[in-house]
N, C-alpha and C positions, 0 to 999 in steps of 0.2 A: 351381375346376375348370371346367373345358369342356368342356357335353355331346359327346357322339362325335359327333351331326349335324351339329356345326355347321364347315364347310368357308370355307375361304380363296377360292374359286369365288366365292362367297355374296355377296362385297361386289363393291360396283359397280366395274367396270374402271375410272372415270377415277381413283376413289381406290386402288385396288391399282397403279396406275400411279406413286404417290406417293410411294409405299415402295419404290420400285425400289433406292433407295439402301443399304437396307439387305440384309443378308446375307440370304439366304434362309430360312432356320427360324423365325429374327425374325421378318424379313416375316409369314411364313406365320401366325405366333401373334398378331401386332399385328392382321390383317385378321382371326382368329374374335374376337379380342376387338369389332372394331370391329360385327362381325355381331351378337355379344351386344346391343352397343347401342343397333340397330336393330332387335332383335327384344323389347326391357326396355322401350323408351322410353317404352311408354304406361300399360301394366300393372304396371311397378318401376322407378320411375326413379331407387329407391337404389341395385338392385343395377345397373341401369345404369350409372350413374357410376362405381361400381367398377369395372366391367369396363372404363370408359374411361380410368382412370387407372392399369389396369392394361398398356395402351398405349402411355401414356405414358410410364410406365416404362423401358417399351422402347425410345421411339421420338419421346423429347420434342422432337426439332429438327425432326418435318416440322411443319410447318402442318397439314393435315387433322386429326393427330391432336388436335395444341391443342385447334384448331376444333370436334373432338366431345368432348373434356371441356369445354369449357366449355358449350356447349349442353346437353350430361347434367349439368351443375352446375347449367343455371340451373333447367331442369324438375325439379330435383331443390330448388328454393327455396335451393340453396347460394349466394348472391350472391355473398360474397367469391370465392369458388374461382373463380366463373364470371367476375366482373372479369377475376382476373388473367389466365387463360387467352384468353378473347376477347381481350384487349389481345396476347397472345404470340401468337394465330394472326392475329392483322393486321398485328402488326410484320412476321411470317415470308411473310405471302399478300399484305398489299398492299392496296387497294383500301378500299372504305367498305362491304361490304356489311353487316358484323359490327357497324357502331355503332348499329341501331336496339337489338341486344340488349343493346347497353356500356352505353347509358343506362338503358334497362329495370333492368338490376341498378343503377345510381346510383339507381334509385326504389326496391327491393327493400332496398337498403341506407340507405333512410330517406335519402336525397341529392339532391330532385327538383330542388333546382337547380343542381345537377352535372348533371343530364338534361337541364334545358334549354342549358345554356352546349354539351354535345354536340350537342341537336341543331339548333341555330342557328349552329354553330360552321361554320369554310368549307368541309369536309370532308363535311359534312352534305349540303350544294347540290351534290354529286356524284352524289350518288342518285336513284332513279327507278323505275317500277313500283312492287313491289311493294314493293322496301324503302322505297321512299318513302313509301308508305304508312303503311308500320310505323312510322317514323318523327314520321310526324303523330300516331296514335295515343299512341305514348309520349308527345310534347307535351304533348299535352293531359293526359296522365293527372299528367302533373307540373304541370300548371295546377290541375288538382283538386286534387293534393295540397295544394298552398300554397296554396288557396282563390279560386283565381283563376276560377271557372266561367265567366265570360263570355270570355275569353281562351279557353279551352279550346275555349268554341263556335264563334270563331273563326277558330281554327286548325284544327279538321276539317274547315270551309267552305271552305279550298285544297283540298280533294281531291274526286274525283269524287261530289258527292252525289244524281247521278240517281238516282229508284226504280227497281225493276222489273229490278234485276241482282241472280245469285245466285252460290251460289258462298261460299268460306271468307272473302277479300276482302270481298266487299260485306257478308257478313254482319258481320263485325266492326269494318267504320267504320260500318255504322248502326249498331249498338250501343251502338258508343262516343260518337257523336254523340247516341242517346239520353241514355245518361246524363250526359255534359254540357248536353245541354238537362236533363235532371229538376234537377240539381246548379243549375244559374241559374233555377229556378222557373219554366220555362217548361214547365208539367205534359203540357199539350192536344198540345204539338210532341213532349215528349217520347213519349207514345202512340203516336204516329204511327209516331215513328221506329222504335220496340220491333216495329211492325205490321211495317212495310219490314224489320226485319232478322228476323223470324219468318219472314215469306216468303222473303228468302233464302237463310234456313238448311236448307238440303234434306237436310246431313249432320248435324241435330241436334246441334251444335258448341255450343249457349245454352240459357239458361234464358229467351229472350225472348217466348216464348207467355206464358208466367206472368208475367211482367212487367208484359204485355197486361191480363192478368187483374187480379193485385195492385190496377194504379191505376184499373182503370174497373166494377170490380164489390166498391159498398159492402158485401156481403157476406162479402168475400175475407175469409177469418182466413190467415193465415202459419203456417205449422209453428214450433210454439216451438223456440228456439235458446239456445245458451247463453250467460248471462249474460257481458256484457262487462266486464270488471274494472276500477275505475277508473283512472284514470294518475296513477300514483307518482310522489311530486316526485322531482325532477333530484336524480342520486347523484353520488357522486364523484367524478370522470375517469376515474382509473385503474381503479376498479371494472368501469369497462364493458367491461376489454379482459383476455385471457388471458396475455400477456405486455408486456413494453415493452421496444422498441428503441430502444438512447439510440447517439446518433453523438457523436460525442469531443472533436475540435476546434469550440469557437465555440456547444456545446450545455452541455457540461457544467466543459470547464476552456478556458482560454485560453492554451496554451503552458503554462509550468509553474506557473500558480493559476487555483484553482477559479474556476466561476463564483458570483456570489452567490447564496446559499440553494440550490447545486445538489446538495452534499455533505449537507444534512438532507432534502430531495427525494427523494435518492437512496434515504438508507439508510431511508425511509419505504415503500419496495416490498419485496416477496419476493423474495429472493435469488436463488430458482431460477427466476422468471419475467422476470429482468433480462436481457438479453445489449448490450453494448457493440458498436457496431456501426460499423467506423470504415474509409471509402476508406483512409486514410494507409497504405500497405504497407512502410513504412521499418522496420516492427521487429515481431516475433512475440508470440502472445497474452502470453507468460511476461515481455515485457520491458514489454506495456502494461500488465499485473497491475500490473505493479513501480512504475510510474509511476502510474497511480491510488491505488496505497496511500500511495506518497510523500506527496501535497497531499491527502490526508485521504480518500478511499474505499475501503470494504471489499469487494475486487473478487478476482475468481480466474482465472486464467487460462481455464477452463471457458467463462467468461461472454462473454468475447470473442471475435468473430469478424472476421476481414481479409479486407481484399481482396486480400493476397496471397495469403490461404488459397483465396480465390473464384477470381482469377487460375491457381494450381497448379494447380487441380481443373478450371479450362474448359480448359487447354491438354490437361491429361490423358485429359480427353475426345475426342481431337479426333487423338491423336498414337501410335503402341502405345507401349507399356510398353519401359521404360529409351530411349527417344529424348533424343539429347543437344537441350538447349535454352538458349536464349543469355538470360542473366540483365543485364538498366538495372536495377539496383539495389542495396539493402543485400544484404550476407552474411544477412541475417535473410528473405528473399525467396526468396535460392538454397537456404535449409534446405529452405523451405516445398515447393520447385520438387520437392528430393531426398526429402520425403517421401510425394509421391505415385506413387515411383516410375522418376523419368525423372534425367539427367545433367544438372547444370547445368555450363556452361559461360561463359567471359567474350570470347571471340574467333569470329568469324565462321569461320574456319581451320577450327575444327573440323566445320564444314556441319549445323549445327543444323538442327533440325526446324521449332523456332518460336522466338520471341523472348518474352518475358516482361516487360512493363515496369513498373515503381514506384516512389516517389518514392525517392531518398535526397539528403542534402546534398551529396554525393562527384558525383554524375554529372555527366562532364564530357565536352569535345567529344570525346573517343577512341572514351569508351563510349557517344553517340549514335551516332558513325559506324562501330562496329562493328555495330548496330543495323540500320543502314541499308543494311548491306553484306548482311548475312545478308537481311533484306526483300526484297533488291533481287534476290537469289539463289533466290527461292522462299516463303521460309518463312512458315509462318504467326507473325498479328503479336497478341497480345492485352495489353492494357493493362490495369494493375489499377481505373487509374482514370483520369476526364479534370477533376478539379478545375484550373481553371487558377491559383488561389489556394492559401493552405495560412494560415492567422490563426493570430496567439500572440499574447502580451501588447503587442509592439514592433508591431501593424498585420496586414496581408496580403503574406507573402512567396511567391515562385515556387512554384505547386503542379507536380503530374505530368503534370498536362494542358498545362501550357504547353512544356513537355522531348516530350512526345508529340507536340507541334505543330510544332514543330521536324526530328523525324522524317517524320512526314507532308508537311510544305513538302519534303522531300528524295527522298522517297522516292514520292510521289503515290502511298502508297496510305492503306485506311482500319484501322484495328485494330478487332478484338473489345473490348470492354469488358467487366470484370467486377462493377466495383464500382457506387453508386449513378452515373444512376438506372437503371443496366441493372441486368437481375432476378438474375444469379447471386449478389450476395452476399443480398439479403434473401432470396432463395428458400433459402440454406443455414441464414441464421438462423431463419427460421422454422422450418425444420426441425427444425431443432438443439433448437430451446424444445419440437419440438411443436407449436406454438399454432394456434388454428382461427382466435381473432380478435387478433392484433395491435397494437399500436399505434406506428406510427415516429414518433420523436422527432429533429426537428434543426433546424440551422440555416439552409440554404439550398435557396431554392423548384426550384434546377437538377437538386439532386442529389436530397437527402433525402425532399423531398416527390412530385417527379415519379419517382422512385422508388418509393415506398411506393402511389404510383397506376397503377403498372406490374405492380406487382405485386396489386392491389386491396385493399390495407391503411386503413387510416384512418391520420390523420398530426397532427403538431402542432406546426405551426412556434413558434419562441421565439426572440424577437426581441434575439437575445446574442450575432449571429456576422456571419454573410456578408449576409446579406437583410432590407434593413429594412422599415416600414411600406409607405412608398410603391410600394417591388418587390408587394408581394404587393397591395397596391389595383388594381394594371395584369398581374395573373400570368394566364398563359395557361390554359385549362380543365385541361391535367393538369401543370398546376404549382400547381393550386391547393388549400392545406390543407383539411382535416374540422378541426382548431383550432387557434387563436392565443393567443399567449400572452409576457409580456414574458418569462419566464422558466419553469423547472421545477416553481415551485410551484406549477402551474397543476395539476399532475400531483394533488396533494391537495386539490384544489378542486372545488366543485361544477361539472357538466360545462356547466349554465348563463352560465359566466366565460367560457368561452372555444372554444364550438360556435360555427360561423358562421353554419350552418343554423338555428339556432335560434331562436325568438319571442324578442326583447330588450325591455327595458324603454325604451330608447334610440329617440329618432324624430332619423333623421336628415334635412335638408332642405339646400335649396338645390342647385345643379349647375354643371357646369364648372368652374373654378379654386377656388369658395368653398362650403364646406358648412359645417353646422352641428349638432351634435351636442345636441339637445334632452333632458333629462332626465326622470324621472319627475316624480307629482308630490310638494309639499316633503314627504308625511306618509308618501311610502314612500321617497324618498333614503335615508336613512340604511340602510334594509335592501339599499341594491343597489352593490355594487361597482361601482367606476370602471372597474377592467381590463373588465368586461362590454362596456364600449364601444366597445372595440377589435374586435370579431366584428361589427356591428351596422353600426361604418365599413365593415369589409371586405363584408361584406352588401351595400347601400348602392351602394357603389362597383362591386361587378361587378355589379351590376342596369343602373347606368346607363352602365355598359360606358365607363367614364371612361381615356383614353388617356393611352399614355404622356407626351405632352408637357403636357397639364391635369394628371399628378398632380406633374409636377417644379415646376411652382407652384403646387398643390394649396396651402392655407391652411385647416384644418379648428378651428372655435374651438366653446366648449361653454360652457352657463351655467350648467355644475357644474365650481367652481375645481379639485377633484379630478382632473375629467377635463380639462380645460385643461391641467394642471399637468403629469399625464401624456404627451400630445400636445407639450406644448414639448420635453421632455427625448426624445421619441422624434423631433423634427425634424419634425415635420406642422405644432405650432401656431402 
C-alpha cells in the first residue's frame, strides 16, 4: 500500500518526464512508487526494493525505472537482482555511467575479477568525475579481494590524492586508499590517510576517527564482535544454486543422442528445480518433453521453456490483444503466437501488427519475403532467437539467426530478440522456477553465457557444443563463464573442479603462444582432479589478457599426463 502522502508531484520532473510513455494512472502509480524509494532508501532498503519492483511491474521497459531497482537491489545487498537490472538500464539508457555499480555487485557476488575485466574493460575509459572515481575505488577493493594490496595502492594513486578536500568524494578515496595502504602493511601511511579522510568527512559517512584511534592508541580495546565461522570446504556445484537451467542442444543431447553422462547428471537434480531452457522455437514444450523422454530423460513439458514461448509473450507485450501477427516458422510457434491471445497469420496481405520469427526446417524464400514485406510495411519485428548455428549429431547446420540475417540484409532493419542472450527467455525461466539464485547451463559463450550475465545468473559452460576451450581463453567480459567444465557431471562435483574464480591447486606459467600447466606437489596429485585445470587455464589466460590470434596457436602442455591427456582431446595440447 501507498501512504496517502505520497504524490506523483514528489518525483523529480526529469524522471516523471520518462514515463511520459505510459498511460497516465500507470504513470501516476510508477512515480509514488518511485517516491517510496527515495524516501526508504536509507532507513529500509527492503521495503525499498519493493516498492521498486513494484514499478517495475509496471513499467519494466523505461530505463530510469531499471536503474532504480537495481540500485534499491544493490543497497539492499541483493547482488544478483541488482546485476541483472543495472545491466537492463544500460542496455535501455546507454552510456557507462552504471558500470562502477555492475562491478561493485561482481565483488558482492564474490567475482572480483569480473570487476576488474569491467573496470579496465574500454567502456570503462569513458568515465570521468565522479564515476571515475567510483570506479577506482571498486578496483582496488577487487585488488584486495584477491589479495593484491600493493596493486590496489596503485590504483587509487590515479586519482586525485591531494589532502585538505572534503566532501563524500574525498572522503571515500582517502579511506579507501587508507585501507589499502593498512592491507600492504604500510601502518604509519595508513594513519595518515584514516586522519585525511576523518577530516573530510564533515557528513559523518565513516568510522575513520576510530580508525585513527584503533591503530595509534595501544590502549584501544575493540568492542567484541562476533565470532567469524570457519570456511567450509568447497560443496557441490549444484548445492550452491536454487534451480538449474539446462539449454538443449550441444549441452545435454546432440540432435537425437544424448550427451555423455548427461542423462545420469540429469536425473541427479530435483525435478522441480530443473527447467530445460532452449532458443530452438521449431517445436512446443509437449513436443520437446516427448523428445527428451525418447533418448533417455525424465522430463515434462512443465520443465521446459522456448523462445517461442519468450518470443509470443514480447510480441504480446508490445501489440493489444487479438492483433493479427505474421508467423517464419513451425505451426508449433503459431500455437504459441495464438495462446497469447493475438492471430497468427502466414501472409503480409493480411497487414499484421508484427512478425514473429523461429527456426523451422520448412522456411523458405516466400516465407522470408513475406517477412520482409510486412517489416517493410511498418511492423514490428521480434525474433525468437539469433543462433546462427543449430548442432546435431551430423556437425552445425543453419540456425535462426542466420534466416534473420537474411531478412535484415533485405529489409535494413533490426529485430527484437527474445531468446539467449537477450533477457526475455531467462527472465521467464527464472520465474517460472521462482529461483533467487540460478544457475545457467550451456554450451555457447554468445548465447548461454552472455545471457545468463544479462541477466546476472551465474553460468557454466560445458565444453559439448558450439564453444570450445580456446573461445572462452579470448571471451570477452560478459561472455565470460562463473564455470567450466567438460561436461554435466560437473553439476555433481565439488564446486572446486570447475570455479574459475577460484584458488586452484594448478600454477600456470609461461605467456604468449606457450603455457604450461604446472601440478601440485606428487603427495597431493592424486587427491586433485585433472578437470580442476581447466578453470586455472581459463584463470591464467584472462589475467594475461591473451588475444585472439596467440590463443589459435596457443599450445598449453602439463606435467600431469592426466591433464596432458585431457588438453589433446580438447585441441589445446
Amino acid at each position: 500500500m501507498l501512504p496517502d502522502d505520497v504524490a506523483a508531484g514528489d518525483l523529480d520532473p526529469s524522471v516523471r518526464r520518462d514515463l511520459r510513455t505510459l498511460d497516465k494512472a500507470n504513470a501516476e502509480a510508477v512515480a509514488r512508487h518511485l517516491v517510496m524509494v527515495g524516501r526508504l532508501a536509507d532507513e529500509d532498503p527492503a521495503l525499498a526494493l519493493r516498492h521498486a519492483r513494484a514499478a517495475r511491474e509496471r513499467a519494466s521497459r523505461i530505463g530510469v525505472v531499471r536503474e532504480t531497482v537495481g540500485v534499491a537491489a544493490y543497497h539492499a545487498g541483493e547482488w544478483q537482482e541488482a546485476l541483472g537490472e543495472l545491466r537492463a538500464a544500460r542496455r535501455i539508457l546507454g552510456g557507462a555511467t552504471l558500470l562502477p555499480l555492475i562491478a561493485d555487485c561482481e565483488r558482492g557476488l564474490g567475482r572480483p575479477d569480473r570487476a576488474l575485466a569491467i573496470a579496465r574493460g574500454d567502456d570503462a575509459r569513458d568515465l570521468s568525475g565522479e564515476e571515475r572515481l567510483e570506479m577506482l575505488i571498486v578496483e582496488a577493493g577487487a585488488r584486495l579481494d584477491l589479495g593484491e594490496a600493493d596493486k590496489a595502492v596503485v590504483t587509487l594513486q590515479r586519482a586525485d590524492l591531494a589532502p585538505g578536500q572534503v566532501g563524500p568524494e574525498a572522503t571515500r578515496l582517502y579511506y579507501a586508499y587508507a585501507e589499502a595502504l593498512l592491507a600492504a602493511g604500510r601502518d604509519d601511511d595508513a594513519v595518515t590517510w584514516f586522519m585525511n579522510a576523518a577530516a573530510a568527512d564533515v557528513d559523518d559517512l565513516t568510522d575513520a576517527e576510530l580508525r585513527v584511534v584503533e591503530l595509534t592508541d595501544p590502549d584501544f580495546t575493540p568492542a567484541p564482535s562476533e565470532p567469524v565461522p570457519a570456511p567450509s570446504e568447497p560443496g557441490i556445484l549444484v548445492d550452491d544454486y536454487d534451480a538449474v537451467l539446462l539449454d538443449l542442444d550441444g549441452t545435454v543431447f546432440a540432435g537425437h543422442a544424448p550427451l555423455p553422462g548427461a542423462i545420469e547428471a540429469v536425473a541427479a537434480l530435483p525435478a522441480d528445480r530443473i527447467r530445460y531452457v532452449t532458443n530452438n522455437a521449431s517445436r512446443r514444450p509437449a513436443e520437446v518433453a516427448v523428445h527428451l523422454r525418447e533418448i533417455g530423460f525424465d522430463a515434462t513439458p512443465q520443465q521446459v521453456v522456448t523462445s517461442a514461448q519468450a518470443g509470443a509473450r514480447l510480441v504480446a507485450e508490445q501489440v493489444p490483444a487479438g492483433s493479427t501477427v505474421l508467423v517464419v516458422g513451425t505451426d508449433g510457434l503459431a500455437a504459441e503466437v495464438a495462446e497469447v491471445g493475438l492471430v497468427p497469420t502466414r501472409t503480409a496481405d493480411d497487414k499484421p501488427r508484427a512478425v514473429v520469427q523461429g527456426h523451422s526446417p520448412h522456411t523458405d524464400w516466400a516465407s522470408l519475403s513475406e517477412a520482409a514485406l510486412a517489416i517493410a510495411a511498418g511492423a514490428l519485428w521480434v525474433a525468437t532467437n539469433v543462433d546462427p548455428t543449430l548442432p546435431n549429431e551430423r556437425g552445425f547446420l543453419i540456425g535462426n539467426g542466420s534466416m534473420v540475417a537474411a531478412v535484415a540484409s533485405a529489409t535494413k532493419a533490426t529485430p527484437q530478440v527474445a531468446g539467449k542472450p537477450a533477457r526475455p527467455l531467462l527472465r521467464d525461466a527464472i520465474a517460472d522456477v521462482a529461483s533467487d539464485k540460478p544457475l545457467v547451463v550451456g554450451d555457447r559463450l554468445d548465447t548461454d553465457i552472455e545471457g545468463a550475465n544479462a541477466v546476472g545468473a551465474d553460468s557454466l559452460l560445458v565444453l559439448t557444443g558450439v564453444s570450445t576451450l580456446r573461445d572462452v581463453l579470448v571471451a570477452a567480459p560478459e561472455q565470460r563463464p562463473t564455470h567450466i567444465a567438460v561436461g554435466l557431471g560437473a553439476l555433481g562435483a565439488p564446486v572446486s573442479i570447475s570455479v574459475i574464480a577460484g584458488r586452484h591447486p594448478w600454477t600456470v606459467t609461461g605467456d604468449g603462444t606457450a603455457l604450461q600447466i604446472v601440478g601440485p606437489a606428487d603427495d597431493a596429485a592424486d587427491d586433485v582432479a585433472p578437470e580442476s585445470a581447466l578453470p586455472a587455464l581459463v584463470a591464467a589466460a584472462w589475467e594475461r589478457g591473451i588475444s585472439a590470434d596467440q590463443a589459435a596457436q596457443l599450445a598449453v602442455t602439463s606435467d600431469n599426463s592426466a591433464v596432458a591427456g585431457l588438453l589433446r582431446s580438447l585441441g589445446i595440447g
